[in-house]
N, C-alpha and C positions, 0 to 999 in steps of 0.2 A: 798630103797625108801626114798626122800626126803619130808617132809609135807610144802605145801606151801599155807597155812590157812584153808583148808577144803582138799584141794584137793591134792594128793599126785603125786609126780614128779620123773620119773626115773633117776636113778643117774646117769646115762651118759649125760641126760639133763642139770643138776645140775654140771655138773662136766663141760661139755662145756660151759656153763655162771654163773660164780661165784657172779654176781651180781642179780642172780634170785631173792634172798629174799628182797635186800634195793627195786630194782623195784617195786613186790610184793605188798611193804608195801606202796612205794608212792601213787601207785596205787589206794591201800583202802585207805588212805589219802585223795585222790583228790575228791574220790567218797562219803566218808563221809562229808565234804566237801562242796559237791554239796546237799546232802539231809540236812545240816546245812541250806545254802543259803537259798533254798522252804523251810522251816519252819520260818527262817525270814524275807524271803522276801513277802511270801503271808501274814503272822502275820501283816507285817508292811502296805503290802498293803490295807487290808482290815481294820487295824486302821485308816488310813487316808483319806480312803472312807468313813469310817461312822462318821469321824470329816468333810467333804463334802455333806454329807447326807439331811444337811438343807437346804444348798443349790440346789444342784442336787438329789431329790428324787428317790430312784427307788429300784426295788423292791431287797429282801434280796437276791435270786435266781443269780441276776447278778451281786452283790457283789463278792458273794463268785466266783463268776464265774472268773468275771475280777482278783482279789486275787490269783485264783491256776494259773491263766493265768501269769500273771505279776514274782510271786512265780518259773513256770517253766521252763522261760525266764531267769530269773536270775540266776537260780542252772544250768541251760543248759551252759550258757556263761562262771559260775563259773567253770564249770565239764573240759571245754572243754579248758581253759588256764592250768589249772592245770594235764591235762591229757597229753598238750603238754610238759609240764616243764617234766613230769616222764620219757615223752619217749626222750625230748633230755638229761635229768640226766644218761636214759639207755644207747644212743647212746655215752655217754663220758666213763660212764665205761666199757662200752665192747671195744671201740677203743680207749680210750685215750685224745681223740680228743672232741672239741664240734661240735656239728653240725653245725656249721658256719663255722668252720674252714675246716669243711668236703665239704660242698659244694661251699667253693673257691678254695678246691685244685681240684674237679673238674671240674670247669666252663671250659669251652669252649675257648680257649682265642680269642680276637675280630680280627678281619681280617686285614690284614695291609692297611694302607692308610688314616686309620684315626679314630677318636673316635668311631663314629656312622657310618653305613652303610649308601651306597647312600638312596638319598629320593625318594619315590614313588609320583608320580602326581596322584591326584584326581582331572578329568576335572569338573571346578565351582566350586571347594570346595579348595583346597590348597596343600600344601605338606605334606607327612607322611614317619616321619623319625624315626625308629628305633636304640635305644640308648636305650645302656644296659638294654635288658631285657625288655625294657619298650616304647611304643612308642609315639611320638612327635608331636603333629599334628598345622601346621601353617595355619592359613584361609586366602586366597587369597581374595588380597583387592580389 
């Protein structure tokens, strides 16, 4: 058995992904991290509400409310970049690869005849043309 911070992991686990632990450890990085953010981020929010205080009265209740609010926004956005950074850091060390590289060696390649697929008519509204992934839309004048 392999320990991977509280919890322990079967070595056959551990033996098929040798990057278990740096993972692991981003992991509680990202989320540390995140509980960082909500402690200065609600600290700061609620400093600068009661430096507005004088002007915009209101009671302590909704302070602190708007503060965990603002606070949990923040650690949530923080959690959630950094949650992706670990899993494409996982995806390069298991394959080698970064995840970008990974899904343009899968893309689909585009159809012959031209950049973009033909365009779809929208009667009264214009054309809609699909390009890369992404779609195009022209207003009919």
């Amino acid at each position: 058995m392999v320990h991977l911070g509280l919890r322990r992991v079967e070595d056959s686990v551990a033996a098929k992904h040798p990057a278990l632990q740096q993972y692991a450890a981003c992991q509680a990085h990202a989320f540390m991290k995140g509980i960082g953010t909500f402690l200065a981020g609600s600290s700061a929010a609620f400093a600068v509400q009661k430096l507005l205080n004088r002007r915009l009265p209101y009671a302590l209740q909704w302070n602190l409310l708007l503060s965990v609010a603002a606070g949990s926004l923040a650690s949530y956005t923080v959690t959630r970049v950094e949650t992706q950074k670990c899993s494409d850091f996982w995806i390069y060390l298991e394959t080698g690869t970064s995840p970008q590289e990974h899904s343009m060696a899968d893309r689909v390649p585009q159809p012959a005849g031209g950049f973009c697929a033909s365009p779809t008519a929208l009667p009264g509204l214009g054309l809609v043309f699909s390009c890369c992934g992404s779609l195009l839309f022209l207003p009919h004048n």
